[in-house]
N, C-alpha and C positions, 0 to 999 in steps of 0.2 A: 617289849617293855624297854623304856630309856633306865639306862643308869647312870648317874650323875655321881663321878668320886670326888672331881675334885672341878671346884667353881671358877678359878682364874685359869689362864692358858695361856696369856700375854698373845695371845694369836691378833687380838685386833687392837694392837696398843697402836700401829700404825693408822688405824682408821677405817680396816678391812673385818668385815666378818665372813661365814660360810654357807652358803648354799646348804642344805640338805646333800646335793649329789659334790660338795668338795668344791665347787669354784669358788675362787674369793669375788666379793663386791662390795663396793662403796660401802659404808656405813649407813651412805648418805643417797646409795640407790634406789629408786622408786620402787624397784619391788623389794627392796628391805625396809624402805616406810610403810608400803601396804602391810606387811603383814606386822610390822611393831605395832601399827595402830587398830590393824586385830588384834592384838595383844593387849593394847590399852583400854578398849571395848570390854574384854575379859574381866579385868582390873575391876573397869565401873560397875559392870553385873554384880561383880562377889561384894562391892559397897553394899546394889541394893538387894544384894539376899540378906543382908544383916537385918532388914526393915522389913519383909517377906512374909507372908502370911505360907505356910506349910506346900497348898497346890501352886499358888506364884511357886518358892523356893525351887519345889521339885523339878517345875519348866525351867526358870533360870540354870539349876545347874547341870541340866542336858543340855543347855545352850553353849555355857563355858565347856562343857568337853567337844561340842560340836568345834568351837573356836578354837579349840588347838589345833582338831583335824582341819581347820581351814588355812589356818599359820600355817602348817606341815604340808598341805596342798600348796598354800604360794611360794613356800621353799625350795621345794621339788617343780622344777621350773621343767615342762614336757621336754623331751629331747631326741634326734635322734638315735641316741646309743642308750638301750635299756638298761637301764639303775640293775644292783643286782640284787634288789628286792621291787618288791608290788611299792610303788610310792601311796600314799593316802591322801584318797582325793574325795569331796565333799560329794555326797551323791543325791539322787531327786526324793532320797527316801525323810534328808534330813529336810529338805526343803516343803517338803509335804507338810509333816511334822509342824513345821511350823506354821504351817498355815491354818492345821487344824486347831493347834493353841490359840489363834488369833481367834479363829472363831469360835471356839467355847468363851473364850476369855469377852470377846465383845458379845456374846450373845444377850445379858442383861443391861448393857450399857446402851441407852438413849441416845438418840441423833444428836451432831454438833453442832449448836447454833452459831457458835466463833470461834475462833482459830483459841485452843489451849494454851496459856503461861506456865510453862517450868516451873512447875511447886506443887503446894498443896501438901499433901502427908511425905516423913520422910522418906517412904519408899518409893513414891511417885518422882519428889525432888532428882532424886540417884539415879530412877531408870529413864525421866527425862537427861538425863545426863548421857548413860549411855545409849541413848539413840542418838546423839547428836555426836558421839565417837563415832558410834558405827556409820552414819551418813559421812565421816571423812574418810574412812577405812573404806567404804566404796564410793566417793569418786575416785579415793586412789586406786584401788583396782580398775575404772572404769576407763582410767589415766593409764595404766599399766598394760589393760588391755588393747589399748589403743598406739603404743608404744611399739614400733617396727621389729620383728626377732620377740618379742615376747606374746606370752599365750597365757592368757588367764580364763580358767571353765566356765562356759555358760552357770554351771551349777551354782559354783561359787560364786558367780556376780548377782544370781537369783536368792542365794540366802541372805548374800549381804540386805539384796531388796526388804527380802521377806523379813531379816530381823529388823529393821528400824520399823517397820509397823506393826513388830509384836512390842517392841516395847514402848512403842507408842499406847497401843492397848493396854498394855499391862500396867502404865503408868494412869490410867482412869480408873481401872480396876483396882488400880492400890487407893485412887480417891474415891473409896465407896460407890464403884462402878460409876464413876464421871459425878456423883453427886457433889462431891466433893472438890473438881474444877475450878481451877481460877482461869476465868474467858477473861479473852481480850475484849477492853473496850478498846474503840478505836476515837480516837483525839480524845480519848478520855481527859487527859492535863493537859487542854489547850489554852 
């Protein structure tokens, strides 16, 4: 369990914050952006739990705890000198998981005949919202990943996958299982 006493620390007044395992880096280092913008992902889900019909709510918020574990996964940067606890790292059981919600979730949902527009009901609005955080939250990590000296888990590149097409889904099912879609025309206002 974290305990939080006290909220300031003046530790990163300079522009440095802390690793999980104690190093300091940038504010402004790639693997400090990847995981603030799993963090900002987090953010947009608890928006659209506010809009949430009870089975959405309940998937969304094993998502948000799944996202901390992934923040806390990209913290804990591998290494070789063993942390002196087990780090927590995202594993294939949450990534499963989520695939299985995609597919109960799209099971009533109708083929796409054109590309979706961001809207529709409020809940749709917000979780289109947060898939288009979490599609930057992994190219960052896929950024991160690809970054010389850094190591980001298959697992955790595979949820980031897997959440932007739950909540792609979840964002039709919040529009009465896609009935409810605003499709793109294309040159519609030519």
């Amino acid at each position: 369990m974290v305990i939080l006493n006290r909220i300031y620390t003046r530790t990163g007044d300079k522009g440095t914050t802390a690793l999980a395992d104690g190093q300091r880096r940038s504010k402004a280092d790639l693997r400090v952006e990847t995981y603030g913008t799993v963090d900002e992902t987090n953010a947009c889900v608890g928006l659209a739990r506010q809009h949430a019909e009870p089975r959405l709510d309940a998937m969304l918020g094993a998502i948000q705890n799944d996202l901390f574990d992934l923040g806390a996964d990209l913290a804990t940067p591998p290494s070789d000198t063993p942390p002196a606890y087990e780090p927590l790292r995202i594993v294939a059981s949450q990534v499963a998981r989520l695939e299985a919600d995609i597919d109960a979730l799209n099971a009533n949902i109708a083929p796409l005949k054109s590309f979706v527009l961001p809207g529709g009901s409020p809940a749709a609005a917000a979780l289109h919202l947060a898939r288009t955080v979490s599609r930057r939250a992994e190219r960052l990590a896929v950024a991160l990943a690809a970054t010389e000296g850094e190591i980001v888990s298959a697992e955790a590149l595979k949820y980031l996958n897997r959440l932007s097409d739950f909540l792609f889904v979840a964002s039709r099912a919040a529009n009465s299982d896609g009935v409810d879609d605003v499709l793109w025309v294309p040159g519609k206002n030519r």
